[in-house]
C-alpha positions in Angstrom: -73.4 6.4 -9.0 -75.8 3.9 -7.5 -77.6 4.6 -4.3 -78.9 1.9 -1.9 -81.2 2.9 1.1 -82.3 -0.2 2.7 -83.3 1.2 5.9 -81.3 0.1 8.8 -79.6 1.7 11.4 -76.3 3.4 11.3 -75.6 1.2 14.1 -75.8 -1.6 11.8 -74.1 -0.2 8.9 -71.5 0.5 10.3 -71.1 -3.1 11.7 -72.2 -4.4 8.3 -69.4 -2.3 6.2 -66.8 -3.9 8.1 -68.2 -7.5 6.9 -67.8 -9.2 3.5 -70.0 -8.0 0.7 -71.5 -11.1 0.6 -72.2 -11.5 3.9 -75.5 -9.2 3.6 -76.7 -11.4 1.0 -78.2 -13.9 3.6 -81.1 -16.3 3.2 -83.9 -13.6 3.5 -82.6 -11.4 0.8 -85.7 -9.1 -0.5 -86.5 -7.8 -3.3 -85.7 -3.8 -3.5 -87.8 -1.3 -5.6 -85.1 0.8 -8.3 -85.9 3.8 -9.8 -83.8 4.5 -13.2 -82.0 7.5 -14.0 -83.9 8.8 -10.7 -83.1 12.5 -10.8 -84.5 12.7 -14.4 -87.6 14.7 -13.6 -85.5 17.3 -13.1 -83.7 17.6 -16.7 -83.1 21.6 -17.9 -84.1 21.4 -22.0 -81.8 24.7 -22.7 -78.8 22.6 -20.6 -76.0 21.5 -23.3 -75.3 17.9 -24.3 -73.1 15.9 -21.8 -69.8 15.3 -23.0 -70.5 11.6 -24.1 -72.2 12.4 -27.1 -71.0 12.5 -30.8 -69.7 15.2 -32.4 -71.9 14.5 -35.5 -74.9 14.4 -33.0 -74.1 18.2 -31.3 -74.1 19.2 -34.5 -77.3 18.1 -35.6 -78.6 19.7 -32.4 -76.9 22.6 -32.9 -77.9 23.4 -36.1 -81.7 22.0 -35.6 -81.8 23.2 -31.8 -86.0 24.0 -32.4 -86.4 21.0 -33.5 -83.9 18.3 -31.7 -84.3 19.6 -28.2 -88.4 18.3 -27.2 -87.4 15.3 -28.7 -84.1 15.0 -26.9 -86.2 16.0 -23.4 -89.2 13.6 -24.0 -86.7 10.9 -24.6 -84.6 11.6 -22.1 -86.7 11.9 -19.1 -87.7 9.0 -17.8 -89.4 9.9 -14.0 -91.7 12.2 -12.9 -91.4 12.4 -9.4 -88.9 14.1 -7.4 -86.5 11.8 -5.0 -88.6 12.5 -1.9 -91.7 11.3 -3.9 -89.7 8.7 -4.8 -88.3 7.5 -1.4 -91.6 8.1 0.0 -93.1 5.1 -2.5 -90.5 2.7 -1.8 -87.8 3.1 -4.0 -84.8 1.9 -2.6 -82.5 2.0 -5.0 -81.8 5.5 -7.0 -79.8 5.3 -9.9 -77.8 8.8 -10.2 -75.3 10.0 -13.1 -73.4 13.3 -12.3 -70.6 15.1 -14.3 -69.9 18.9 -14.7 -71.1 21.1 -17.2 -68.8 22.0 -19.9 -67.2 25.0 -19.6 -69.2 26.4 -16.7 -66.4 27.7 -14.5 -67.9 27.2 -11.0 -67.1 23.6 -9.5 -71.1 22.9 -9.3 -72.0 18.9 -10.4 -75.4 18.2 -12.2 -77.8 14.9 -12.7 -77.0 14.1 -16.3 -79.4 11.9 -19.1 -78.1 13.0 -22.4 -78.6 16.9 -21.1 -77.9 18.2 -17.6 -80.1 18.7 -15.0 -81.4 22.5 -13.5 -80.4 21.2 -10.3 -77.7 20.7 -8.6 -75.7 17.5 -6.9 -75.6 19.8 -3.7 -79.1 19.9 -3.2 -79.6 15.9 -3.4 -76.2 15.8 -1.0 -78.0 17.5 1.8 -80.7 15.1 1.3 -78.4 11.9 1.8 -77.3 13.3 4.8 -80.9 14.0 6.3 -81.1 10.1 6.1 -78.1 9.5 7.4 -78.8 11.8 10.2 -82.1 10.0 10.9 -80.6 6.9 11.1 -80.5 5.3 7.9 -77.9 3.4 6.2 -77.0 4.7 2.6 -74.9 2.9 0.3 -73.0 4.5 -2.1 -71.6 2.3 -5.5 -69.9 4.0 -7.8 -69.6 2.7 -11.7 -66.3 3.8 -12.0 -62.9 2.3 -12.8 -61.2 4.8 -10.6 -63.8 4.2 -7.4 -62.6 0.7 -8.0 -59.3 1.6 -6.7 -60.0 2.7 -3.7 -60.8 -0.4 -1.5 -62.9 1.4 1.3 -65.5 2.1 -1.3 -68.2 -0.6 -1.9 -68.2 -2.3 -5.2 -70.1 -1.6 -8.2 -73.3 -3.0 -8.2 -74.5 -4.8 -11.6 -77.0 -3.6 -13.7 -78.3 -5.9 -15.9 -79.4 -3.7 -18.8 -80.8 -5.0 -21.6 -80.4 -2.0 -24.2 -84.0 -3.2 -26.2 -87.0 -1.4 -27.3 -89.7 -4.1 -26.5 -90.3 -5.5 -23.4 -90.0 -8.8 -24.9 -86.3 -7.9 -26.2 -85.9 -7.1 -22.5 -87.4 -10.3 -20.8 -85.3 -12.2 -23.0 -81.9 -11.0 -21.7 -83.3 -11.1 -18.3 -84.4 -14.8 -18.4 -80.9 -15.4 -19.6 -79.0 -13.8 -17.3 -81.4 -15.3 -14.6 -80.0 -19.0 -16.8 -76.6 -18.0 -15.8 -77.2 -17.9 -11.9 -77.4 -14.4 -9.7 -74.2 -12.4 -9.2 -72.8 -12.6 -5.6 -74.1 -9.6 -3.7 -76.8 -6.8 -4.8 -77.6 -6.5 -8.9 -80.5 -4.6 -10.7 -82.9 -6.1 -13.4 -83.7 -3.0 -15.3 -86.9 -2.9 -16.9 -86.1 0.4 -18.9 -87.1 0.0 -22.3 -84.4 1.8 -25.0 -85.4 3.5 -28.6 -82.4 3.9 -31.0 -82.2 6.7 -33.1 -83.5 5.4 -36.0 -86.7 4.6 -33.9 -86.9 7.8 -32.7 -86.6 9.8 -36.3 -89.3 7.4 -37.5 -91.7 8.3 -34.7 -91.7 12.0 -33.8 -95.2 11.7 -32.1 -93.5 9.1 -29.6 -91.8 9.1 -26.5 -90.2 7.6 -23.4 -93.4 7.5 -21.7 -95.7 6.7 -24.5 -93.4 3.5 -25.0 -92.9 2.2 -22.1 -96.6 2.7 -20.8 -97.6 0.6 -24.2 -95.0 -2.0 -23.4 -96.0 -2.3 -19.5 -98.6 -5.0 -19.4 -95.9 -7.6 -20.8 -93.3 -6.2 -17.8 -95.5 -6.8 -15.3 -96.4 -10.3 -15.9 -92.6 -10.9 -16.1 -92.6 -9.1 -12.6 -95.7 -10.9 -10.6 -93.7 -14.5 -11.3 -90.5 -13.4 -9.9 -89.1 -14.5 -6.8 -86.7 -12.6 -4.5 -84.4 -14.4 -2.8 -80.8 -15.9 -2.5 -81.9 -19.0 -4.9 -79.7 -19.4 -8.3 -82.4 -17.9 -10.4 -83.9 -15.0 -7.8 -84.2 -11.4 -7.9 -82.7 -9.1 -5.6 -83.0 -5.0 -7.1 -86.1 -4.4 -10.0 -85.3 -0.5 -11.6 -87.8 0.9 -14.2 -89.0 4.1 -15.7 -92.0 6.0 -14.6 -92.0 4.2 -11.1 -94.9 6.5 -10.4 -97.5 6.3 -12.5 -96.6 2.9 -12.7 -97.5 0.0 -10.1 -94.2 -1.0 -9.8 -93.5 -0.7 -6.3 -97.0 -2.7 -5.4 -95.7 -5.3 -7.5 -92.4 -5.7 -6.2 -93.3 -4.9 -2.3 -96.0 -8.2 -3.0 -92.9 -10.1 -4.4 -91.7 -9.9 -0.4 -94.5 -11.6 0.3 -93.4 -15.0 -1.2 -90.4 -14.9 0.9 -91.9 -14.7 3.6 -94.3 -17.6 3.0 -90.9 -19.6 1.8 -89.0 -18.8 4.7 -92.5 -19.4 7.3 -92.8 -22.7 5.3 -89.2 -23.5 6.1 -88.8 -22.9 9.6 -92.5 -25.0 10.1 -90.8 -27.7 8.9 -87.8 -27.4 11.3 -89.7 -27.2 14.1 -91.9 -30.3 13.1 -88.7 -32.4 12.5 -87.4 -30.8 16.0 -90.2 -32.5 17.7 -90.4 -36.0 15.6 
């Protein structure tokens, strides 16, 4: 599930769900902070494998549980602030994977990233509705082929996800996705890096953290010469890991800035032809 919080009314969401989705996508489109696997801070290490993985791969856990399950949790956590830290910052965008445990027999839905989170979807439900209740529009996308049947639902919202281990793997498929023109409506660059599990077997002492903090410096010059916008080759939603430690949502918040210079520039020159 992807979350959206842009932060208008819900006066105005509710005007704006009755539009087009493209129609929100208007000239001053600005760049949105994402946080990645957001409710990963939260991960329980003695929670079982989510139902995705292979069988070969439960059994190696099973069997090497000691061993398998730091690694699993230092791979698999990739935040370190809790969602109202998060929100606070200005993350706008909170990527969210729920599922229920296996044979747990209440009807309780968890935050899942390889292993289940301690807690539950309940607690981060009475949250949306706090911001809902102060006036805040939320919007809900499900990656799902059965949310796509129901057409009062909005539609998934691309993430571009590059599935590389170096940040230059991952600039690569983002310049060439930025090559084939935006997609119509929001989309999300993700700057998470990935380790296969080779990788990961060859470098015990690493993790999530370690390697994305060592591949930062290369992310963040890709960052500083984006542009948001609704141009062919602009940025609209920017998701990482470890959005806290990490300056990303300085660098994406300065981003803004450039649109506003672009669209002051602009409407200069509209008035100066208005009076020629």
């Amino acid at each position: 599930m992807r979350c959206v919080v842009p932060g208008t009314t819900f006066a105005q969401s509710r005007v704006s769900m009755r539009r087009p989705y493209r129609v929100l996508m208007c000239q001053f489109t600005p760049g949105y902070l994402g946080s990645h696997d957001a409710m990963s801070y939260c991960l329980d290490i003695n929670s079982p494998l989510v139902r995705s993985e292979s069988s070969s791969f439960r059994l190696l856990d099973r069997l090497f549980y000691c061993f398998t399950r730091p690694i699993i949790f230092r791979w698999a956590t990739t935040q370190d602030k809790s969602i109202e830290e998060q929100l606070s910052m200005g993350i706008r965008y909170f990527d969210l994977r729920i599922a229920h445990k296996p044979n747990d027999s209440s009807s309780n839905l968890y935050f899942t990233h390889v292993i289940y989170s301690h807690v539950t979807v309940l607690v981060s439900v009475l949250t949306l509705r706090s911001l809902w209740a102060s006036g805040y529009q939320v919007i809900l996308s499900y990656d799902s082929q059965t949310a796509a049947a129901h057409q009062e639902l909005w539609p998934n919202i691309p993430y571009l996800w590059a599935n590389q281990r170096t940040a230059q793997g991952v600039i690569s498929y983002l310049d060439w996705n930025k090559d084939m023109g935006r997609p119509e409506g929001f989309f999300i660059s993700g700057l998470n890096l990935t380790a296969d599990r080779c990788y990961i077997t060859k470098n015990p002492k690493q993790s999530l953290r370690t390697l994305t903090f060592s591949n930062w410096e290369c992310l963040k010059k890709w960052v500083e010469e984006q542009v948001p916008g609704s141009d062919h080759k602009s940025i609209n939603i920017i998701a990482g890991d470890f959005v806290g430690p990490l300056p990303l949502c300085s660098l994406v918040i300065a981003l803004n800035q450039k649109l506003v210079w672009k669209n002051s520039s602009q409407i200069k020159k509209l008035t100066a032809s208005k009076w020629n």
